[in-house]
C-alpha positions in Angstrom: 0.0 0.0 0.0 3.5 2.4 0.5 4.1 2.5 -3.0 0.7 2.3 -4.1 0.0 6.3 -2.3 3.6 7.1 -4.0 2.2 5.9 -7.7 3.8 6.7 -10.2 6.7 8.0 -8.1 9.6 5.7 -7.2 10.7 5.3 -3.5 14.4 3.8 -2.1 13.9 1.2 -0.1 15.6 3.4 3.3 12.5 5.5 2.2 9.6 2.8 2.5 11.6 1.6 5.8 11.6 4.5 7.6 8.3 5.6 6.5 6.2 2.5 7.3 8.3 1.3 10.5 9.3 -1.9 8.8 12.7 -3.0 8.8 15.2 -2.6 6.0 16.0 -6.0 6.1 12.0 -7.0 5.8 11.4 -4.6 2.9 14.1 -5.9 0.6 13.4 -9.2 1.1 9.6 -9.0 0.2 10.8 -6.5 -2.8 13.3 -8.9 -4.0 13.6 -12.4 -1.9 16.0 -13.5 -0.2 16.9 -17.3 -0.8 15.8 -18.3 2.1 12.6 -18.7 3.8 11.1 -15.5 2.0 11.7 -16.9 -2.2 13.0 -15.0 -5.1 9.5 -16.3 -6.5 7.3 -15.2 -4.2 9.1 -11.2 -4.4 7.0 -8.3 -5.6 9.1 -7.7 -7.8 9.6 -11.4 -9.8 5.7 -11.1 -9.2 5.4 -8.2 -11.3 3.9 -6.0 -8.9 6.5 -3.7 -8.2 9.2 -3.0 -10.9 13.1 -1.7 -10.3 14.2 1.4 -11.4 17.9 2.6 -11.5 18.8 5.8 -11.3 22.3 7.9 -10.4 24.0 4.5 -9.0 20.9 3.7 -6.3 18.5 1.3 -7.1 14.8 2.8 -6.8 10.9 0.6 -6.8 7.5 1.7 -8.1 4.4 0.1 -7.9 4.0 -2.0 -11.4 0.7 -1.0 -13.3 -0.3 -5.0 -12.4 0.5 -3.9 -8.6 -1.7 -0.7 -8.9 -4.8 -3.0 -10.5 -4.3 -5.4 -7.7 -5.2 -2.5 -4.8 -7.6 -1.0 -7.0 -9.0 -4.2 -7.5 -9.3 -5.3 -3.6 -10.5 -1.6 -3.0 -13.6 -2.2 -5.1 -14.1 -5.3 -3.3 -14.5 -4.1 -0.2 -16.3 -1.6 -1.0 -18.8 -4.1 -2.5 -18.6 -6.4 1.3 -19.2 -3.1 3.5 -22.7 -2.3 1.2 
């Protein structure tokens, strides 16, 4: 949801740490797995929800159109349950 109230913008991933109170550690490992018990195949990224943008030598994320018309998606849904 960080990335989705940044759309289109891109964030660093010290941003979306220190804004949402998760750690580093966490965030780059659900942006990119890690190997181990959180898989490269089950990151956002190699998910296609977030995509990687490089930019002056740092290494930058956006939401991924797909990852914007997943939220959208389970917004509308709710909406619907709560009527």
């Amino acid at each position: 949801m960080y990335l989705y109230s940044k759309y289109p913008k891109v964030s660093h991933p010290e941003e979306v740490s220190r804004d949402t109170g998760i750690d580093l550690k966490n965030v780059l490992w659900g942006l990119r797995g890690n190997g181990g018990w959180f898989k490269e195949s089950d990151a956002l990224l190699k998910q296609g929800v977030v995509e990687q943008v490089e930019h002056g030598g740092s290494t930058y994320y956006r939401l991924a159109e797909r990852g914007k018309s997943m939220i959208e998606s389970m917004h509308k849904s709710q909406a619907r349950i709560k009527r």
